[in-house]
C-alpha positions in Angstrom: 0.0 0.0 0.0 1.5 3.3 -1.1 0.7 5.8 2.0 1.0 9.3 1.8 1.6 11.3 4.4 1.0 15.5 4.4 2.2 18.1 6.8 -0.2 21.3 5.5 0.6 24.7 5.4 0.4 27.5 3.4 4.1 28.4 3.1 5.9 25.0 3.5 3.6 22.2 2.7 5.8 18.8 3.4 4.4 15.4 2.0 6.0 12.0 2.6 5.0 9.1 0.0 6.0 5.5 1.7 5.2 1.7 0.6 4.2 -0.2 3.0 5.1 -4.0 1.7 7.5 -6.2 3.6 8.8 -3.3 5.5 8.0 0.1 5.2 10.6 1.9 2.6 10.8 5.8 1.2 9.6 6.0 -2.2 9.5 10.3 -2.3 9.4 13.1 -0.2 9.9 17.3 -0.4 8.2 20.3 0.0 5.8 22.5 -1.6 6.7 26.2 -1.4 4.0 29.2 -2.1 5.4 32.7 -2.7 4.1 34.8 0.2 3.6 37.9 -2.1 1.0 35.7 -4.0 -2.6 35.6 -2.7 -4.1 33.1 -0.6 -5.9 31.6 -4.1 -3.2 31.5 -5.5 -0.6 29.6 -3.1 -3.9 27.2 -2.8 -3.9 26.6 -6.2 0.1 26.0 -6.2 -0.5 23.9 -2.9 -3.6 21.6 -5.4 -1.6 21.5 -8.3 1.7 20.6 -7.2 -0.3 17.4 -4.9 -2.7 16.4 -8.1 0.4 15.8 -10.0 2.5 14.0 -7.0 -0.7 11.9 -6.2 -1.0 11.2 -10.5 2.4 10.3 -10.7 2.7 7.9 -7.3 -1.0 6.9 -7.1 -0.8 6.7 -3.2 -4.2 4.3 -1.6 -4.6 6.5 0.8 -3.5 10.1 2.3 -3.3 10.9 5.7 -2.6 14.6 7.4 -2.5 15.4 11.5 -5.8 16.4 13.0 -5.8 20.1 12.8 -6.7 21.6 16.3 -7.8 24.6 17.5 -5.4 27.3 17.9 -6.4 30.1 20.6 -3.7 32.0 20.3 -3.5 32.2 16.7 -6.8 32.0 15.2 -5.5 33.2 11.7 -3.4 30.2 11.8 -6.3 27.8 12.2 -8.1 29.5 9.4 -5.2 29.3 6.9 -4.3 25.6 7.7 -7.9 24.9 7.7 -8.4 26.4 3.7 -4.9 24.4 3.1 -6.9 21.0 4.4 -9.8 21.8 1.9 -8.0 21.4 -0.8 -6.1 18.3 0.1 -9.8 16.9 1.3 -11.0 18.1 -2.3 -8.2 16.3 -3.8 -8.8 13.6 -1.9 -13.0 13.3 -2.7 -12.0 14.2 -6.6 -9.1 11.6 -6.7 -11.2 8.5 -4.9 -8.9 8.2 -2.1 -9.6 7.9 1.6 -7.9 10.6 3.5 -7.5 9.8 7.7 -6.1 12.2 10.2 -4.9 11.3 13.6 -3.8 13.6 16.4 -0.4 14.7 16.8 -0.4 12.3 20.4 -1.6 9.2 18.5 0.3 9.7 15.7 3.7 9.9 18.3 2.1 7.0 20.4 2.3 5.4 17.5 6.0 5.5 16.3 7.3 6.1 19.9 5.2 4.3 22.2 4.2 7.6 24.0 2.0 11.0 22.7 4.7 13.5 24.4 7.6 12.4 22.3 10.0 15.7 21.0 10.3 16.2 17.3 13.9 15.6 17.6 12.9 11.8 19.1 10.5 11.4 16.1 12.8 12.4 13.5 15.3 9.7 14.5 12.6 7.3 14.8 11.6 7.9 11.2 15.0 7.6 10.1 15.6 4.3 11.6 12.0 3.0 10.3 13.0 4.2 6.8 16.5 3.8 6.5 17.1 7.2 6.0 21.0 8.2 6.3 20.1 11.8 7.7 17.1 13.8 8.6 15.1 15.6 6.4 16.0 19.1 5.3 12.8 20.5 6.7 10.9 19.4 9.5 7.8 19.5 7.5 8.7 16.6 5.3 9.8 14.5 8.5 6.3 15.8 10.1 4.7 13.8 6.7 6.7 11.3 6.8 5.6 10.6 10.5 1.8 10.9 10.1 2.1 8.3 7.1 4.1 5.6 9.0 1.9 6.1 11.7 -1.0 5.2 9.3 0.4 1.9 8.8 1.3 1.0 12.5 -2.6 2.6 13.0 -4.1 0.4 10.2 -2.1 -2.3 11.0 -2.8 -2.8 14.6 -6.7 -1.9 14.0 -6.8 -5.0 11.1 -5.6 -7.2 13.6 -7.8 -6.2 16.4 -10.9 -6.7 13.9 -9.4 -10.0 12.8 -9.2 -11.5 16.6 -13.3 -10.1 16.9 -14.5 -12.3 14.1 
């Protein structure tokens, strides 16, 4: 199953593509970048196009982003991620492939064993799991790269649990 994994944002967007066969292995990862003297529309269009073509390319099964919660502080935040996570869920609907989001605690409880794990701990983590020599450039590609190995662990575990019900 090709997995991938999408860190949102209007500025950096990071996406992390993995297989998840034998063992989980890299197949490609970067960054989308949006000028920030563009509008909004327009860095949302870059942000759509640049995934359609990843997603046409790869043909991922399914794509997965963090739960987006609610930021007090920043409210202007929320409402920008939230625009960036229409249009992967438009992609998503238009493209015929699930999309899941877990929270930022499962998805660490997931790879670590525990939901308060540092993003230094996680980025080793995903280096070991992947076979990575170093860690990624950005922390926004290591952030997508978490969410989908977390998606495996997640699906895995929950496939196993439904197969002991039957």
């Amino acid at each position: 199953m090709k997995i991938l994994g999408i860190d949102p944002a209007l500025s950096i967007t990071g996406y992390g593509l993995i297989e998840d066969e034998v063992k989980l292995s890299l197949l490609k990862s970067g960054i989308i970048t949006t000028d920030t003297k563009k509008s909004y529309s327009i860095r949302l269009k870059e942000i759509y196009t640049q995934l359609s073509k990843i997603i046409d390319t790869f043909h991922p099964q399914v794509m997965v982003l963090e739960k987006l919660y609610v930021h007090l502080r920043h409210p202007t935040t929320a409402y920008i991620l939230g625009q960036v996570k229409g249009v992967i869920s438009l992609l998503s609907a238009q493209k015929n492939i699930p999309l899941f989001e877990y929270a930022s605690t499962r998805i660490k409880k997931s790879i670590l064993g525990r939901g308060q794990a540092s993003k230094y701990q996680i980025q080793r983590m995903i280096m070991e799991i992947l076979n990575l020599k170093e860690i990624p450039k950005y922390p926004d590609i290591t952030d997508a790269l978490a969410v989908a190995v977390a998606h495996s662990y997640i699906y895995k575990s929950e496939l196993v649990i439904s197969k002991a019900k039957v």
